[in-house]
Biopython code that builds the backbone (N, CA, C, O; Angstrom):
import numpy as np
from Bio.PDB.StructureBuilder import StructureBuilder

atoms = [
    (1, "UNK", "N", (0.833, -1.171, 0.000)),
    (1, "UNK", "CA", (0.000, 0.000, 0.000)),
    (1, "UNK", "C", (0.879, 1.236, 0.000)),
    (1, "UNK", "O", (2.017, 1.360, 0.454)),
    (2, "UNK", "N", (0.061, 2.174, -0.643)),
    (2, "UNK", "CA", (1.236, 3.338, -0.788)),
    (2, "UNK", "C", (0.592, 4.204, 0.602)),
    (2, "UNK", "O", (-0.304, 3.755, 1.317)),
    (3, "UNK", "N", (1.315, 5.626, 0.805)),
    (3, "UNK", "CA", (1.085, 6.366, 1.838)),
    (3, "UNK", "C", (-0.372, 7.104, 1.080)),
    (3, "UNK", "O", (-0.554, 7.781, 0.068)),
    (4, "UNK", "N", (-0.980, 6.729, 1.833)),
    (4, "UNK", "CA", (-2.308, 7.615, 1.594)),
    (4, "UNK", "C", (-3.146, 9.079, 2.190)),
    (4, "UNK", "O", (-3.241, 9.489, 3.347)),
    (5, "UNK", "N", (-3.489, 9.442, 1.377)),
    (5, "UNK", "CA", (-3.654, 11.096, 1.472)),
    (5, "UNK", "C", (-5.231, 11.187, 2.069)),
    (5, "UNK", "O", (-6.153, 10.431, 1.764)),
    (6, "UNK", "N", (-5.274, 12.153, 2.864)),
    (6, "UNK", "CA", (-6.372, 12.642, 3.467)),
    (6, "UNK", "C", (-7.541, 11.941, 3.146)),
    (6, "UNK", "O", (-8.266, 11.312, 3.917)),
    (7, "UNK", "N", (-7.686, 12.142, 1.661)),
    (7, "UNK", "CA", (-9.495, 11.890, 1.538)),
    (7, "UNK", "C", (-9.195, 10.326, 0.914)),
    (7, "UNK", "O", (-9.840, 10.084, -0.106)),
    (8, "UNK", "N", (-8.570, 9.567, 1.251)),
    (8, "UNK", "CA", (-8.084, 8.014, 1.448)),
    (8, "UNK", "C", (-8.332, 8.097, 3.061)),
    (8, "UNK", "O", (-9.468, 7.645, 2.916)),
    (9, "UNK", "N", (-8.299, 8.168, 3.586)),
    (9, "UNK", "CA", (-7.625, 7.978, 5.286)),
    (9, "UNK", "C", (-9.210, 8.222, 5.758)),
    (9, "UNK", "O", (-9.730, 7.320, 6.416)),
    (10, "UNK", "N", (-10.018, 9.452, 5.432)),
    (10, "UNK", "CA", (-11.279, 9.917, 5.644)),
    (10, "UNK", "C", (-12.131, 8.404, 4.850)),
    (10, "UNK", "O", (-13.157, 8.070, 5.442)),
    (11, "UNK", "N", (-11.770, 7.588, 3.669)),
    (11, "UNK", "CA", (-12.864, 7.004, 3.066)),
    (11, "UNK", "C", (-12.471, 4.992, 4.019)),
    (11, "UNK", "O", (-12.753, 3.809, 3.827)),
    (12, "UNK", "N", (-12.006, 5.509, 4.603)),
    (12, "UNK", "CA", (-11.459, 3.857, 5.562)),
    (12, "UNK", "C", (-12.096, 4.384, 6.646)),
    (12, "UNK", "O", (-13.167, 3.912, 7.029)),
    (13, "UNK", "N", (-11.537, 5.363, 7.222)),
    (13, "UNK", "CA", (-12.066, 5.546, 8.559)),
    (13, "UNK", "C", (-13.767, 5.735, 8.836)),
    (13, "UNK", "O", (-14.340, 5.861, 9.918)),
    (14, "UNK", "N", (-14.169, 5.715, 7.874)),
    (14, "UNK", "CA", (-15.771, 5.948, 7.119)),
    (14, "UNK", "C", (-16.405, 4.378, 7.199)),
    (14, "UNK", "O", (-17.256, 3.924, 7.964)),
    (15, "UNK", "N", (-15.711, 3.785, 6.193)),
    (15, "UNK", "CA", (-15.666, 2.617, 6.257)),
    (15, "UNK", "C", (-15.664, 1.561, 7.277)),
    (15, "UNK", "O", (-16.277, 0.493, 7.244)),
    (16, "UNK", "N", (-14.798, 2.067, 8.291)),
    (16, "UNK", "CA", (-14.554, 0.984, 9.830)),
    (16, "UNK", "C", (-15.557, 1.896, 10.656)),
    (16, "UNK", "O", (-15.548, 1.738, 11.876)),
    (17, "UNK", "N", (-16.080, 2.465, 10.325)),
    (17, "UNK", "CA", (-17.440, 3.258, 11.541)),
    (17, "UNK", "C", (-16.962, 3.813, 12.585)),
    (17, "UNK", "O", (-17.450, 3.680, 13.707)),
    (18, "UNK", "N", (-15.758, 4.625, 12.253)),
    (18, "UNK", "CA", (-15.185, 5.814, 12.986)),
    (18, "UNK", "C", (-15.102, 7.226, 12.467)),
    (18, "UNK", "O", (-14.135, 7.982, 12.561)),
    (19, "UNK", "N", (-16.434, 7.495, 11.822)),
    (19, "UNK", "CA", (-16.049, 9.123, 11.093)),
    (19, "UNK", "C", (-15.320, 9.833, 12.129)),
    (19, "UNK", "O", (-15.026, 9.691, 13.315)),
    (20, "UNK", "N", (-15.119, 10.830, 10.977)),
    (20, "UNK", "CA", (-14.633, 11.784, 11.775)),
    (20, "UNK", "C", (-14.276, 12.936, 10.618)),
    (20, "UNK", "O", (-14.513, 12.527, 9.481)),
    (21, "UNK", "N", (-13.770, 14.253, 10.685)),
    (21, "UNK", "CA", (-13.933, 15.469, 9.510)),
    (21, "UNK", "C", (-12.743, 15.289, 8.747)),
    (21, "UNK", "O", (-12.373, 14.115, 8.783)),
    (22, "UNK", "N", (-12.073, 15.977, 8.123)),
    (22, "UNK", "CA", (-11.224, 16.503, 7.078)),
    (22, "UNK", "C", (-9.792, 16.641, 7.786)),
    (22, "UNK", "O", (-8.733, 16.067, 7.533)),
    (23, "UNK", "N", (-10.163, 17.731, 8.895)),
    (23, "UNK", "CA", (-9.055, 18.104, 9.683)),
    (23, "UNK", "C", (-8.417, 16.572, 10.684)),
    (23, "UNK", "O", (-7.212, 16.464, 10.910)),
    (24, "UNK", "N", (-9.355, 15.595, 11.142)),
    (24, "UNK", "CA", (-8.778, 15.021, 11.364)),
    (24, "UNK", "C", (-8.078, 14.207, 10.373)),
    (24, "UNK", "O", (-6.929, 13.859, 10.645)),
    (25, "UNK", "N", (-8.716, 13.774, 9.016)),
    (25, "UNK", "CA", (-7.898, 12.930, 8.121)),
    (25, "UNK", "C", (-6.513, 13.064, 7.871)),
    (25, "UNK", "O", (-5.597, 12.272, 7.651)),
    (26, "UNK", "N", (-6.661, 14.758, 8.004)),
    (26, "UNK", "CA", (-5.240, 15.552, 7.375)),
    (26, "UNK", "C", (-4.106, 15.045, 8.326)),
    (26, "UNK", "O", (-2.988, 14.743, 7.906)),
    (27, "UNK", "N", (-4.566, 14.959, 9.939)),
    (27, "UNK", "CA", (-3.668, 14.803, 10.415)),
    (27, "UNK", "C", (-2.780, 13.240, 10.901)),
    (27, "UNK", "O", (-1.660, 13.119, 11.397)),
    (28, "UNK", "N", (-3.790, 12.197, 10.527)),
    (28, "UNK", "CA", (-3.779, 10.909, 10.288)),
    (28, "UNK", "C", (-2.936, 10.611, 9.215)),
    (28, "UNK", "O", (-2.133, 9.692, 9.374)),
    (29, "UNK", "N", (-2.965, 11.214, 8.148)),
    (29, "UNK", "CA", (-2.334, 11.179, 6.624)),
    (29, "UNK", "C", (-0.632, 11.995, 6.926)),
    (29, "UNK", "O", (0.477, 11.568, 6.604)),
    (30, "UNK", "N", (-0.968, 13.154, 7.579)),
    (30, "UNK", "CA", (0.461, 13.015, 8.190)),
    (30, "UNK", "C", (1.231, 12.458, 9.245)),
    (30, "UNK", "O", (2.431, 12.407, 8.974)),
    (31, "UNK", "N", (0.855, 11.943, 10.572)),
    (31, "UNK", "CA", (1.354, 11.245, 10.992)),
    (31, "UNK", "C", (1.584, 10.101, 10.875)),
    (31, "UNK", "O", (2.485, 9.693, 11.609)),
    (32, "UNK", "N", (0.981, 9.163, 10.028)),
    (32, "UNK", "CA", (1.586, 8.027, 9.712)),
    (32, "UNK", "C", (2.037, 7.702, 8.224)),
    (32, "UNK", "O", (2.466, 6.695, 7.662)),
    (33, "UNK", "N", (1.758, 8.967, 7.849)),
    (33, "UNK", "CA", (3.021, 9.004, 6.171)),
    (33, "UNK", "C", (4.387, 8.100, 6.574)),
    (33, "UNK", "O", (4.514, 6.945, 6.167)),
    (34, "UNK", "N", (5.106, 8.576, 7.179)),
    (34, "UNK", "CA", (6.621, 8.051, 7.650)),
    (34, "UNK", "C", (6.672, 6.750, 7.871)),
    (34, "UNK", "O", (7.679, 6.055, 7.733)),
    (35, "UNK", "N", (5.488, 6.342, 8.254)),
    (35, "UNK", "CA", (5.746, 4.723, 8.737)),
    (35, "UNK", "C", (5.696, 3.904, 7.193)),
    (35, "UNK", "O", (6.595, 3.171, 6.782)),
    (36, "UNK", "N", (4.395, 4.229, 6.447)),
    (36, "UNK", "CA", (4.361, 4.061, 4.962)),
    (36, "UNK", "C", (5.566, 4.186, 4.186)),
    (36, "UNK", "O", (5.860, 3.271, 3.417)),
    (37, "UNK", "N", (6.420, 5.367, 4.308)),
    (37, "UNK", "CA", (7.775, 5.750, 3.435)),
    (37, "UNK", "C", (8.268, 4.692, 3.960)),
    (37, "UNK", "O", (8.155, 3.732, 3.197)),
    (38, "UNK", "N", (9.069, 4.305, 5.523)),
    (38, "UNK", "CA", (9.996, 3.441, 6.247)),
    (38, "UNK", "C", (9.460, 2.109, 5.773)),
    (38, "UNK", "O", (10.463, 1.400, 5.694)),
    (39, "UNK", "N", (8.440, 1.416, 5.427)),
    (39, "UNK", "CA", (7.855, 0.194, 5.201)),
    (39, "UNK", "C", (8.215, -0.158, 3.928)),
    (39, "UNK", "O", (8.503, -1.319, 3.633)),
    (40, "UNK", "N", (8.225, 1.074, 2.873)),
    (40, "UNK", "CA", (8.150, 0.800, 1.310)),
    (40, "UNK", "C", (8.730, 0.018, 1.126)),
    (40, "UNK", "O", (8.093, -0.966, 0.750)),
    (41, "UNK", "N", (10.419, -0.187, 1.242)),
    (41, "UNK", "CA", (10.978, -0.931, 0.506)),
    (41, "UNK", "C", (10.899, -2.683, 0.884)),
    (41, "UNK", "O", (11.649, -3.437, 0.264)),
    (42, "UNK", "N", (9.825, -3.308, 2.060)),
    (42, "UNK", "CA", (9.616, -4.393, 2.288)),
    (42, "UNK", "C", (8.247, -4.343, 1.985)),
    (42, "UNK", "O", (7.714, -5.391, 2.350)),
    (43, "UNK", "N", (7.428, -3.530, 1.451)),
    (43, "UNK", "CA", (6.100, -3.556, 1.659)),
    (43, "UNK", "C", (5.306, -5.212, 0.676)),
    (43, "UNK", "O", (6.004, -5.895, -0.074)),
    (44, "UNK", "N", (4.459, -5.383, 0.832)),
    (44, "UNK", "CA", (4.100, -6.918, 0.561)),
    (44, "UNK", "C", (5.238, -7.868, 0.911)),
    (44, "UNK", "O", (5.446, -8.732, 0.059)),
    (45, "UNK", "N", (5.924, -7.883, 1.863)),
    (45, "UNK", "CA", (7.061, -8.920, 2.309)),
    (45, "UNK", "C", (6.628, -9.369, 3.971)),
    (45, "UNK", "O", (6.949, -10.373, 4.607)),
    (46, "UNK", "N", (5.959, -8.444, 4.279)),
    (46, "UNK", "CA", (5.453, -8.865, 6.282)),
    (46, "UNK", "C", (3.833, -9.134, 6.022)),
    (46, "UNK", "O", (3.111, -8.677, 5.136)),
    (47, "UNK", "N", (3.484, -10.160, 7.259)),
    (47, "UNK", "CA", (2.735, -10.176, 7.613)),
    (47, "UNK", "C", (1.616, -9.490, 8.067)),
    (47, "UNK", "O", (0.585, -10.018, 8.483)),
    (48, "UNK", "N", (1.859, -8.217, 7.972)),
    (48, "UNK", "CA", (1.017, -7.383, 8.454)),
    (48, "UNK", "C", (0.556, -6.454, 7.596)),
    (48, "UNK", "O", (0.639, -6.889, 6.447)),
    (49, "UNK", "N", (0.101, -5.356, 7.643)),
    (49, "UNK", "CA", (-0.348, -4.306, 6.695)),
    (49, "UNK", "C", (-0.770, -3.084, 7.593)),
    (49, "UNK", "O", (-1.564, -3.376, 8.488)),
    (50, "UNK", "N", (-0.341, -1.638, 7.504)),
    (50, "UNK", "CA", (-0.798, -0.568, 7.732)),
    (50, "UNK", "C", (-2.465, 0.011, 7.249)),
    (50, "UNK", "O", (-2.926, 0.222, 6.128)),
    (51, "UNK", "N", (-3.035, 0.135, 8.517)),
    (51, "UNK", "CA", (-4.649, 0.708, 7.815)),
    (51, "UNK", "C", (-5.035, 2.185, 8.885)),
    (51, "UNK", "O", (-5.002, 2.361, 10.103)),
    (52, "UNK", "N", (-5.310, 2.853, 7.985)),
    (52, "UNK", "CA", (-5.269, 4.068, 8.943)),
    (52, "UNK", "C", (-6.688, 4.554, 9.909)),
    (52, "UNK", "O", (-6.824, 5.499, 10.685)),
    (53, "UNK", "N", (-7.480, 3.653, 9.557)),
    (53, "UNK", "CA", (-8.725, 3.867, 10.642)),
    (53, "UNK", "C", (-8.096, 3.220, 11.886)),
    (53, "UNK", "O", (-8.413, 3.932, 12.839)),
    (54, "UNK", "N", (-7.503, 2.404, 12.212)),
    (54, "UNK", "CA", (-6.949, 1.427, 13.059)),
    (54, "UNK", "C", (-6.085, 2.922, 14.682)),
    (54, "UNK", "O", (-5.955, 3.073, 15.897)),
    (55, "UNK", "N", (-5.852, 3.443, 13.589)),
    (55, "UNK", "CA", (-5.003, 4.716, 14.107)),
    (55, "UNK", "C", (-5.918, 5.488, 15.474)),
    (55, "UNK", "O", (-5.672, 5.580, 16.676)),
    (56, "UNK", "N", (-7.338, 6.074, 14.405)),
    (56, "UNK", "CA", (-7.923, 6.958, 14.626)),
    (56, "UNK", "C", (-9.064, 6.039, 15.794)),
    (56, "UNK", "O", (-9.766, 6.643, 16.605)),
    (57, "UNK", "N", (-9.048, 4.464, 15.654)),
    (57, "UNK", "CA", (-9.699, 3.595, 16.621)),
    (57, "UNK", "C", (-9.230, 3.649, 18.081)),
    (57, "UNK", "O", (-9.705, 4.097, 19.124)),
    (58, "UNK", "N", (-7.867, 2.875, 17.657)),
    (58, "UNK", "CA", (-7.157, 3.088, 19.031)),
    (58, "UNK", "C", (-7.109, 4.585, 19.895)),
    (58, "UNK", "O", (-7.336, 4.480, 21.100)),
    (59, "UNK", "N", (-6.821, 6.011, 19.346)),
    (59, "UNK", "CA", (-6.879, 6.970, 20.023)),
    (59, "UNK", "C", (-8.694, 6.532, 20.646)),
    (59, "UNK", "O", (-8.965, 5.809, 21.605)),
    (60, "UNK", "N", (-9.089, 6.823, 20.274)),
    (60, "UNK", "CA", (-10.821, 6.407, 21.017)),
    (60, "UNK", "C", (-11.040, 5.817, 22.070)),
    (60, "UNK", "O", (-11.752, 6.183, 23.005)),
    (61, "UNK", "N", (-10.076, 4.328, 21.891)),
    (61, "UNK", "CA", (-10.703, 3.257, 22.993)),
    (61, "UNK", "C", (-9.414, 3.276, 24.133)),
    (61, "UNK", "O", (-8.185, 3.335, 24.175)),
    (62, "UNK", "N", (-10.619, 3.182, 25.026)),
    (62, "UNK", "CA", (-10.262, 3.658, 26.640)),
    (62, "UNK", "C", (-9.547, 2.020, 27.282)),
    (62, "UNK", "O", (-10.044, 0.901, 27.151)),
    (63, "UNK", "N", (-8.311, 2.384, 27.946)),
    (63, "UNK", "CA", (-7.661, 0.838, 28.532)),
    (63, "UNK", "C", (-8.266, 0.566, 29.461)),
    (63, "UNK", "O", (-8.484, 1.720, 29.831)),
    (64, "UNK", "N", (-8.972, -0.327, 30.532)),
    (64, "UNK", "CA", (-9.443, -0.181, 31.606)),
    (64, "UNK", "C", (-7.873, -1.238, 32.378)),
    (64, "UNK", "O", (-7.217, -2.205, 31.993)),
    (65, "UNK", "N", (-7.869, -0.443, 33.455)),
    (65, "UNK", "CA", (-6.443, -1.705, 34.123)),
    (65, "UNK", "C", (-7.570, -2.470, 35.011)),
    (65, "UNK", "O", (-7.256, -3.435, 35.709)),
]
sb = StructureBuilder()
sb.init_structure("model")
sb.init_model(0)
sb.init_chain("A")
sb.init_seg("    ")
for serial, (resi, resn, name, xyz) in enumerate(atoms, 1):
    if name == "N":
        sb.init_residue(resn, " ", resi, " ")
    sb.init_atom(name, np.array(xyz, "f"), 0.0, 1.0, " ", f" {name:<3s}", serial, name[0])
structure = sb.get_structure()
């Protein structure tokens, strides 16, 4: 996956039933740009995959100890 831009980041986070506005997309799309750039050159090689609603989930949900 490449680094995805705002109104990408807004149409997932839409998608996983966490809206949220513009201003937050913007800032989702920049903070985890870098991890996207740092991943590129293994990207389809790990097990895992970057999704940016996942981001905007976790800030939400509360830890209980």
């Amino acid at each position: 996956m490449t680094r995805p831009d705002p109104k990408q980041v807004k149409a997932m986070t839409d998608v996983a039933g966490v809206p949220q506005d513009s201003e937050v997309s913007t800032r989702i799309a920049t903070s985890i740009g870098p991890a996207f750039d740092g991943f590129a050159p293994v990207a389809g090689t790990l097990p895992m995959d970057l999704e940016p609603a996942s981001f905007l989930l976790a800030q939400r949900t509360k830890v209980s100890k």
